[in-house]
Residue, then its C-alpha position, 0 to 999 in steps of 0.5 A: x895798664x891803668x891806674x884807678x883813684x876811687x873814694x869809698x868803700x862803703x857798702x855801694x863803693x866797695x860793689x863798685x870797686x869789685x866788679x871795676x876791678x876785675x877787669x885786667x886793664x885795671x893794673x893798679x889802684x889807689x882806694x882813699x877810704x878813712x872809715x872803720x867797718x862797724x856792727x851797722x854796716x854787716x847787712x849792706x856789706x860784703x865784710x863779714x860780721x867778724x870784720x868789724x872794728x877793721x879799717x875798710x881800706x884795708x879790708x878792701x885791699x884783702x878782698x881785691x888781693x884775694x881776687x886778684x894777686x897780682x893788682x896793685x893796691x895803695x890804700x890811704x886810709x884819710x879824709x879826702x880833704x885832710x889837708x896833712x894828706x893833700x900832696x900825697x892824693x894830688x899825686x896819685x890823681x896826678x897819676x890816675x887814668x880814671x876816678x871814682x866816687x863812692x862817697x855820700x858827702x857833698x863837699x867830698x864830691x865837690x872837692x873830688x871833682x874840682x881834683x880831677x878836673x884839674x888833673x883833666x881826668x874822667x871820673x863818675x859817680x853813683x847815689x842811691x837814693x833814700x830808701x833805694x827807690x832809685x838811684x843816679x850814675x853820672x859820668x864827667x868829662x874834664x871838658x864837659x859840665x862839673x858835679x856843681x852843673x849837676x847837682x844844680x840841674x837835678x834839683x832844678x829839673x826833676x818833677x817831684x811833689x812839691x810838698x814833699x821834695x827828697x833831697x836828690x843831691x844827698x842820697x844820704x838825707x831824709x826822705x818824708x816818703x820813705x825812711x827805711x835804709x835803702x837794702x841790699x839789692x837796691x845798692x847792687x842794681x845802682x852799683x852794677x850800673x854805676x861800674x858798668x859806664x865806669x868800664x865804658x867810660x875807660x874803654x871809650x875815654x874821649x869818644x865816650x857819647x852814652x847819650x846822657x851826662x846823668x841816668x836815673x833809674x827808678x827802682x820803686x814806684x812812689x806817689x808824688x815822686x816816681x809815676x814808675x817802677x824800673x825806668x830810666x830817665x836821661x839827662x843831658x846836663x850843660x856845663x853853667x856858664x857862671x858856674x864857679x867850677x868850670x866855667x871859662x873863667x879862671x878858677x877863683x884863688x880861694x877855691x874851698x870858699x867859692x865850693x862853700x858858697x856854691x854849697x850853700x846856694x844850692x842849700 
């Protein structure tokens, strides 16, 4: 008996989305999802080409019903940071066991975090890289680092050609290397993963020690970024002592200017 937020059904969320909820424990879920299907979305999507110009949420609604009749499902069919909707999802994160973000949009993934790390709640999240030659999954505990630790390690951390650097915290920006969309079957692979430490992380909750906070894993071998094909890299990501998230001290009061200026730092 448990209750999912997720943002995003778009072509990786919705993959999320279907095969989380699947699983009998989830008994009820809340999807956050304003966007309208369109003609560019058929290759990537499940929905067929006679779908567009439909809400996605309730498209995603169709779709689990038609699966599972019996699942609760209350869409929200608004930005996640619409402030005319903000009591409406506090409430359903309030209520929720676990999250996910499917979204592509970096203040949605601060603002997300900042919600289910108020609410003390679980949540992960998946993004495929430019191009689909890889892609991350992390998972965040209410205790452990925050999206911001994340983002700011990767960028940190992760060898690539200096020259040329892809932008590892906006899986939706350029890419010099590569600038064709990612496919089809790259969004599977990262999204089947992306689901399955999803049902890790609800069947294990607190106890939950996979052994990394992110996993990348490389679906292309790329000169200057990626020596391989098909490898795994794990990290285990610290929560940042001055971080203006989670660290110690208490949040600041005006906490959509402090994730501003952590935004514009990382930038």
């Amino acid at each position: 008996m448990s209750h999912l937020v997720q943002v995003g059904a778009g072509s990786g969320g919705m993959t999320v989305l279907d095969i989380v909820c699947r699983d009998p424990r989830l008994t009820h879920v809340t999807l956050i999802e304003p966007d309208v299907y369109k003609p560019h979305n058929v290759v990537r999507h499940q929905f067929p080409l006679s779908a567009v110009g439909q809400r996605k949420a309730d498209l995603a609604a169709q779709w689990l019903k038609e699966r599972r009749p019996e699942l609760r499902v209350d869409l929200l069919a608004c930005d996640l940071m619409d402030p005319g909707q903000a009591d409406v999802i506090d409430t359903a994160v309030r209520a929720c066991d676990i999250g996910i973000c499917a979204a592509d949009n970096e203040p949605v993934k601060f603002h997300f975090d900042a919600m289910m790390r108020r609410h003390a709640k679980p949540w992960t999240l998946g993004e495929v890289l430019s191009g689909g030659i890889g892609g991350f999954v992390h998972w965040f505990a209410p205790t452990g680092p925050c999206y911001g630790c994340v983002a700011t390690f990767l960028r940190r951390s992760v060898t690539t050609d200096k020259s040329k650097p892809p932008d590892y915290s906006a899986p939706g920006g350029p890419a010099p290397e590569t600038t064709i969309p990612a496919s089809r079957a790259s969004i599977e692979i990262i999204a089947s993963l992306h689901a399955q430490i999803t049902l890790q992380l609800l069947t294990h909750g607190a106890a939950y020690a996979p052994g990394f906070t992110s996993l990348l894993l490389t679906l292309e071998k790329v000169p200057g970024i990626f020596d391989e094909a098909f490898r795994t890299h794990r990290f285990r990501i610290p929560r940042g002592p001055e971080c203006l998230i989670c660290r110690d001290a208490p949040l600041p009061a005006d906490l959509d200017r402090a994730l501003d200026d952590a935004l514009t730092r990382l930038s």
